[in-house]
C-alpha positions as CSV (number, residue, x, y, z in Angstrom):
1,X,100.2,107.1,134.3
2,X,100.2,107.4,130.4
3,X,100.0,104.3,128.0
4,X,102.7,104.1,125.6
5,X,100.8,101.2,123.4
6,X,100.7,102.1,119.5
7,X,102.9,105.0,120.0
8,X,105.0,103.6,117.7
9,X,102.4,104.1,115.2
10,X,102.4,107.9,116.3
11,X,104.1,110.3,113.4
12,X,107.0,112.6,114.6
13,X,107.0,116.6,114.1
14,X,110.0,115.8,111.7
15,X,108.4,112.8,109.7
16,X,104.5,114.0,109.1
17,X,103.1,114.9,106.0
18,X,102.3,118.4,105.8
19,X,99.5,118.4,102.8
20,X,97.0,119.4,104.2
21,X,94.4,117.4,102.2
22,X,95.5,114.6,103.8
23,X,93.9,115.2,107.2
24,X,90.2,116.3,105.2
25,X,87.4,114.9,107.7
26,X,89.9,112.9,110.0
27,X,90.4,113.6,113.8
28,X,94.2,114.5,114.8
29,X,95.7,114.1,117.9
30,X,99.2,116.2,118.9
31,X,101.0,115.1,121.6
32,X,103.1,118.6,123.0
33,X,102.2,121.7,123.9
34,X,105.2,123.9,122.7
35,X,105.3,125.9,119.6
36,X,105.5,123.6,117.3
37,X,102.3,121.8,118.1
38,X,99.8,124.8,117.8
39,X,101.5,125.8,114.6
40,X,100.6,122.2,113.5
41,X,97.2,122.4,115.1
42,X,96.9,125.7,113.2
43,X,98.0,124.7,110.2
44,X,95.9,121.5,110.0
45,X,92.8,123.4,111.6
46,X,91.4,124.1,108.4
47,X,91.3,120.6,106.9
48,X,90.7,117.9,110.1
49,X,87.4,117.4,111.5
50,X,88.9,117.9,114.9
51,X,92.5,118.7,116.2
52,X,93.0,117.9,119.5
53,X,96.1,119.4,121.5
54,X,97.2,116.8,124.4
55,X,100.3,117.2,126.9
56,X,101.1,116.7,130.4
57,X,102.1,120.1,132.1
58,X,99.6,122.8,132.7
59,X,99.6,125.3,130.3
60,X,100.9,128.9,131.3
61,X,99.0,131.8,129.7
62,X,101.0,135.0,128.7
63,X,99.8,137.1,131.4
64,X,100.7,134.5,133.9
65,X,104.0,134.1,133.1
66,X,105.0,137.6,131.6
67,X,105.1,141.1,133.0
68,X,102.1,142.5,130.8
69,X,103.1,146.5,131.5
70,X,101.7,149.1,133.7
């Protein structure tokens, strides 16, 4: 199971700062996999050493979980 020590230490989607200068040359973890936290990763991509995208449900691609035509 997952360890919740020093989450409370952990900055919310609704709290962050979004300069990205800030992040220049650190390593950022987001916790979530919805929208929200690849338009974070995204948008802090440029700036952090490393972005790293954590959560606990497998990930469903587009063409896995939409009808792609034909």
């Amino acid at each position: 199971m997952f360890s919740t020590i020093g989450i409370e230490l952990a900055e919310t989607y609704a709290s962050h700062d979004l300069t990205p200068e800030k992040y220049n040359n650190k390593t950022v973890l987001i916790i979530g996999g919805g929208n929200s936290a690849f338009e974070t990763a995204n948008h802090l991509s440029g700036n952090a050493a490393i972005v790293h995208v954590t959560f606990k449900k497998r990930m469903k691609f587009a063409w896995n979980s939409h009808y792609v035509g034909k």
